[in-house]
C-alpha positions as CSV (number, residue, x, y, z in Angstrom):
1,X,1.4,10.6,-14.7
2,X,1.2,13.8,-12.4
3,X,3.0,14.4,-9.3
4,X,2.9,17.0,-6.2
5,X,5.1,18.4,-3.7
6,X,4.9,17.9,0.1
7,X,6.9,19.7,1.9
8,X,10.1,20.2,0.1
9,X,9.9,16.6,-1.6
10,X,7.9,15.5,-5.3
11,X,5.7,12.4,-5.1
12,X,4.6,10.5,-8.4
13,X,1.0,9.5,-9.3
14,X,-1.2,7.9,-12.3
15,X,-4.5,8.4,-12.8
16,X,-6.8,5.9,-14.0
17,X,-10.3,6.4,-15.3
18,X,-12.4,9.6,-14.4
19,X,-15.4,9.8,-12.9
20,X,-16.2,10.9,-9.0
21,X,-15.8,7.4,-7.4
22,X,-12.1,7.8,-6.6
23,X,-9.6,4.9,-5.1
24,X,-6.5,5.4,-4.3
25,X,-3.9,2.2,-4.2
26,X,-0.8,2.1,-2.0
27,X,2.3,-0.5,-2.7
28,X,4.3,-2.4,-0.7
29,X,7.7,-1.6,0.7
30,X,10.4,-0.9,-1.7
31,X,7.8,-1.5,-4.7
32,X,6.4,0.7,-6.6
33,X,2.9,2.1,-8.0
34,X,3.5,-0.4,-10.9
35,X,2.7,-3.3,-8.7
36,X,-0.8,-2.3,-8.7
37,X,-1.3,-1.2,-12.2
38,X,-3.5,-4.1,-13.6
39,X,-5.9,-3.9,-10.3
40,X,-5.6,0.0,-11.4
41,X,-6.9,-0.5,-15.0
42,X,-9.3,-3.4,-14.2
43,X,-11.2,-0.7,-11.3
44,X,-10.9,1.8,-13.7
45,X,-12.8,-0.5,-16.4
46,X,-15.6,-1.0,-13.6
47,X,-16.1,3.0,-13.7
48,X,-13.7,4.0,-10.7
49,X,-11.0,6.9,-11.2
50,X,-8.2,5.0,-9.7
51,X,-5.0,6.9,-8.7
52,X,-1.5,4.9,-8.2
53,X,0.8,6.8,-5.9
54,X,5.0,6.6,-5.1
55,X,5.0,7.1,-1.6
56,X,8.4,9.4,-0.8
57,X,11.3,6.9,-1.2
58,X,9.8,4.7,-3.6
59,X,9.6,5.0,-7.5
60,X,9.5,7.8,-9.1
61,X,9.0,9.9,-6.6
62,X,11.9,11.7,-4.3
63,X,14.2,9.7,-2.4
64,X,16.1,11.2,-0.2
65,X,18.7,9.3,2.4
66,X,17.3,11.3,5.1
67,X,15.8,8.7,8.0
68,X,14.1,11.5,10.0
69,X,12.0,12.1,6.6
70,X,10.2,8.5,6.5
71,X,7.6,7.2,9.5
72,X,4.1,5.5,9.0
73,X,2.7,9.2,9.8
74,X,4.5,10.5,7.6
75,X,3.8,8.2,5.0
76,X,-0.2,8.5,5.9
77,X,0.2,12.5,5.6
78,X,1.4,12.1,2.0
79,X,-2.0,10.5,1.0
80,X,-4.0,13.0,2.5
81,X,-2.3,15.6,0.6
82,X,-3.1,13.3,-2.6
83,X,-6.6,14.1,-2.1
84,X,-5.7,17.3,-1.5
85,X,-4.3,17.7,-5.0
86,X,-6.8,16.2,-6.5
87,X,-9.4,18.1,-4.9
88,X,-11.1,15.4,-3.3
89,X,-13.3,15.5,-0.5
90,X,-12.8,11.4,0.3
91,X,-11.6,8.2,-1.7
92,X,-11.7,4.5,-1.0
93,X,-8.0,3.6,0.3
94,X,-6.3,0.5,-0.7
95,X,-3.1,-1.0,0.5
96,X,-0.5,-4.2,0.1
97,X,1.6,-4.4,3.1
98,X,3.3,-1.0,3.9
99,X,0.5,0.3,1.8
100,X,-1.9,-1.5,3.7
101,X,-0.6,0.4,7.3
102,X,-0.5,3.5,5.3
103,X,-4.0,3.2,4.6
104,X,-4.8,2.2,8.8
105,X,-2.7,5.4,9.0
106,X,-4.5,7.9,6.7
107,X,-7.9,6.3,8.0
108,X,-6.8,7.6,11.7
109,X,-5.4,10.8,10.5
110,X,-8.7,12.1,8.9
111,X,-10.9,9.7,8.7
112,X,-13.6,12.0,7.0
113,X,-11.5,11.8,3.8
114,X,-11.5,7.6,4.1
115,X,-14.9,6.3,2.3
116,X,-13.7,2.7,3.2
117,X,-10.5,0.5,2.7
118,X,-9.0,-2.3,1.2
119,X,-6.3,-4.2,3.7
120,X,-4.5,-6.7,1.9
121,X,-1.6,-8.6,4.3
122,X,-1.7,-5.6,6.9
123,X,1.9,-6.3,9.1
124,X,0.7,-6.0,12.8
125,X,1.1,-7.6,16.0
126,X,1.8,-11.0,15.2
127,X,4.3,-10.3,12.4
128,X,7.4,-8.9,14.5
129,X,9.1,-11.9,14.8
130,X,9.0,-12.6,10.7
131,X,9.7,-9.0,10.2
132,X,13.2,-9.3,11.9
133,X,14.1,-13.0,10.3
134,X,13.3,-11.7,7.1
135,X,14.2,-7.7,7.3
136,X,17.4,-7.7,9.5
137,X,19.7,-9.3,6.6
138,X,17.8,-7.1,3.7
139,X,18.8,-4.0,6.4
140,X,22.3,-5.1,6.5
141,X,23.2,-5.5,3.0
142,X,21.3,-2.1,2.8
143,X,24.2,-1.2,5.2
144,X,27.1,-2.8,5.8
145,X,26.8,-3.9,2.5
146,X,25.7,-0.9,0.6
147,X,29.1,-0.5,-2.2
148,X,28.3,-4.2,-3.4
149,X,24.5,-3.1,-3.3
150,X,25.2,0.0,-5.7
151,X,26.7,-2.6,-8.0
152,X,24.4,-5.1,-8.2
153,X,21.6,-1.6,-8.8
154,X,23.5,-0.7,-11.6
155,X,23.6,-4.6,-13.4
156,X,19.9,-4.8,-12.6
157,X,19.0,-0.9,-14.0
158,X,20.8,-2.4,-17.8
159,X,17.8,-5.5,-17.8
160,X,15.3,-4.2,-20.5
161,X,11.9,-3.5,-18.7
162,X,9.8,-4.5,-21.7
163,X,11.8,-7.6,-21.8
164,X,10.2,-9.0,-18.4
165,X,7.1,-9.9,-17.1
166,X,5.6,-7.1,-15.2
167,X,5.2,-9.3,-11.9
168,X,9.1,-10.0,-12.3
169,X,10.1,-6.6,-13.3
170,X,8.4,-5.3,-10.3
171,X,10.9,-7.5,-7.7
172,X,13.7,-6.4,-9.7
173,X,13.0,-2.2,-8.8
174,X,14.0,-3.9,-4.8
175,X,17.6,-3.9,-6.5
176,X,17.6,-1.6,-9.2
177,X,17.4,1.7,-6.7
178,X,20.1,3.5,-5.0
179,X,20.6,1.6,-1.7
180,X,21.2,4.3,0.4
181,X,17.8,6.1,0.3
182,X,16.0,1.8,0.7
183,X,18.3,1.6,4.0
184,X,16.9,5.0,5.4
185,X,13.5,3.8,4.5
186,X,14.0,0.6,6.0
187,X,15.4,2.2,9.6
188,X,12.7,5.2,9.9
189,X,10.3,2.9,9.8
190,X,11.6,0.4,11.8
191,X,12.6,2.6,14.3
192,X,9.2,4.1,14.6
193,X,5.7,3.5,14.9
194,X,4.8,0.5,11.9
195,X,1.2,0.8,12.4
196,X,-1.6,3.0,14.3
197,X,-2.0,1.4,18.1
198,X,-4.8,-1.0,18.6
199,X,-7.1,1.7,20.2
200,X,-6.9,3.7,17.3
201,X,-7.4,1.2,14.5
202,X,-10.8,-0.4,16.9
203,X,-12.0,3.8,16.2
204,X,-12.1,3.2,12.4
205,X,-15.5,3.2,11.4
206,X,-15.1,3.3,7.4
207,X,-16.1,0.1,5.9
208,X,-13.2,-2.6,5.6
209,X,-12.6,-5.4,3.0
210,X,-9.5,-7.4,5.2
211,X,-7.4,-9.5,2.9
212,X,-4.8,-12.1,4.3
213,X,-3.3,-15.1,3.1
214,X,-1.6,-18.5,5.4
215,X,2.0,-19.5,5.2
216,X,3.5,-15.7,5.5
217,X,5.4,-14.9,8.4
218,X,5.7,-11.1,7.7
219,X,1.9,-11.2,6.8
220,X,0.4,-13.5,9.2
221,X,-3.0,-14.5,8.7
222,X,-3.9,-13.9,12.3
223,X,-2.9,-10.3,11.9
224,X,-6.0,-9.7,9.2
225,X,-8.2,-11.3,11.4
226,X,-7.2,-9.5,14.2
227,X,-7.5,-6.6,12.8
228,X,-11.2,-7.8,11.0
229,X,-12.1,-8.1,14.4
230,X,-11.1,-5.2,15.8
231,X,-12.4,-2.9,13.1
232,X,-16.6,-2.1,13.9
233,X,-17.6,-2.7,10.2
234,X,-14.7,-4.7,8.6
235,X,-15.1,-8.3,6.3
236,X,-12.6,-10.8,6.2
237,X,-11.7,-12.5,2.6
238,X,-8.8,-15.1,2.4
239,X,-6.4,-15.4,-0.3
240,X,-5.7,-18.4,-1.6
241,X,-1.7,-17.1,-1.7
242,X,0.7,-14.4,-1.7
243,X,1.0,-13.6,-5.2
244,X,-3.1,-14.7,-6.4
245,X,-3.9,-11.2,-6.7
246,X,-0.7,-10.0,-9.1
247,X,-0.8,-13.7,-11.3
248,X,-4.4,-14.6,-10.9
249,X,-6.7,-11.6,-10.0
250,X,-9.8,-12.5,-11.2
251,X,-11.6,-13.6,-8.0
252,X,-9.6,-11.1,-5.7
253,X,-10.4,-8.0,-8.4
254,X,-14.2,-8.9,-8.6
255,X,-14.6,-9.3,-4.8
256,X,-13.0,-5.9,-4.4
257,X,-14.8,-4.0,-7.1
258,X,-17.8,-5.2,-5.5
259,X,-17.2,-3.9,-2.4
260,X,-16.1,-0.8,-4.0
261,X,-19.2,-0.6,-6.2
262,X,-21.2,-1.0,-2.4
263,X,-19.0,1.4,-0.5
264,X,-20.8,4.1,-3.1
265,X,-23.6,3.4,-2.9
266,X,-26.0,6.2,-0.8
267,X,-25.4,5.7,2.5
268,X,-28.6,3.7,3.7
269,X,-28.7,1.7,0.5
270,X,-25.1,0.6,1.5
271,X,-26.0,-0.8,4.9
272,X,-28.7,-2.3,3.5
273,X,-25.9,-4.4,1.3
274,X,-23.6,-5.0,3.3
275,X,-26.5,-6.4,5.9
276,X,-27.8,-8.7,2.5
């Protein structure tokens, strides 16, 4: 693990694998890098160096209560000073959910650092109305109910992490932390800008591999095809569910290690895949 400051704030990272074909993969919200450490080995086994970050009020990095501190922006400054600190001059973004806006953000930020991304369930225009059935009551008991939050952290942070499956030990970190920095998370982003506007995503021109999945609400399927559409050189790829890629990766990790293998490639002999 290695970590760097931005700002006045630490962020937490592991590195997988060496080598100069770097990725970068980006969690969800309230997870942490742990959700993506088998997808993190299993690139790294496929000759990527593969780097996990803690985006600032998640994990192990910083977490301050602070609202002003967390925005999408914000959050897609963070992983261009990743690269920054590790001295590289682009990477192949990937991103679940918040991770996945993150990555839209960083893309439209500098997109001379974005080699191509990976979008799995990006939250877009058609997910507003799950977002507020399903985040309003989580935002609440964040709030109103913070005291009987803190308990409920501090019963969850005496489980045994070895004990658990990693899948289930990764839901548990949503009540293991502090409530009061997840509730500041929760309203900076809400109250801000969740995702760059549709004239700047349709400017993207790194290669895309779009992943959604039916029967989501706060990840519509019509959001990644939306956005497939929108993006000048983007691929759709269905999921057959929420959860395949963290209980049964194996088609999901091939298809995107071949697309990272491509995205490597020289530059004409890339087109000349992605056109086969």
């Amino acid at each position: 693990m290695g970590s760097l400051v931005v700002g006045d704030q630490r962020l937490a990272y592991t590195e997988y694998g060496s080598g100069p074909k770097l990725a970068v993969l980006l969690h969800g919200l309230l997870f942490n890098q742990r959700m993506h450490a088998a997808l993190a080995q299993a690139l790294a086994e496929r000759g990527h160096r593969v780097v996990t970050l803690d985006l600032l009020g998640h994990g192990d990095s910083d977490r301050p209560a602070d609202k002003w501190r967390y925005s999408m922006p914000a959050f897609g400054a963070q992983v261009i000073a990743l690269l920054d600190e590790l001295d590289a001059d682009e990477a192949v973004l990937l991103g679940t959910s918040l991770g996945a806006n993150v990555a839209l953000e960083a893309a439209v930020r500098s997109p001379e650092r974005v080699r191509a991304l990976v979008v799995e369930m990006p939250v877009l225009d058609h997910a507003l109305i799950g977002c507020a059935i399903f985040f309003t009551p989580v935002m609440i008991a964040l709030t109103a109910g913070e005291p009987a939050m803190r308990g409920l952290s501090r019963l969850t942070r005496l489980v045994p992490r070895r004990r658990l499956p990693w899948q289930a030990d990764i839901l548990l970190d949503w009540v293991r932390q502090d409530p009061a920095p997840s509730a500041a998370v929760f309203q900076g982003l809400f109250f801000g800008r969740t995702a760059p506007p549709r004239e700047e995503r349709a400017a993207i021109e790194a290669p895309t591999l779009v992943i959604g999945h039916q029967y989501d609400i706060v990840h519509p399927f019509s959001d990644a095809g939306m956005l497939a559409e929108e993006l000048p050189h983007a691929e759709l790829m269905q999921a057959h569910s929420l959860i395949e890629l963290r209980v049964a990766p194996k088609r999901l990790t091939n298809e995107i290690g071949r697309f990272l293998d491509e995205c490597w490639l020289p530059r004409a002999a890339n087109v000349r895949a992605r056109a086969s």
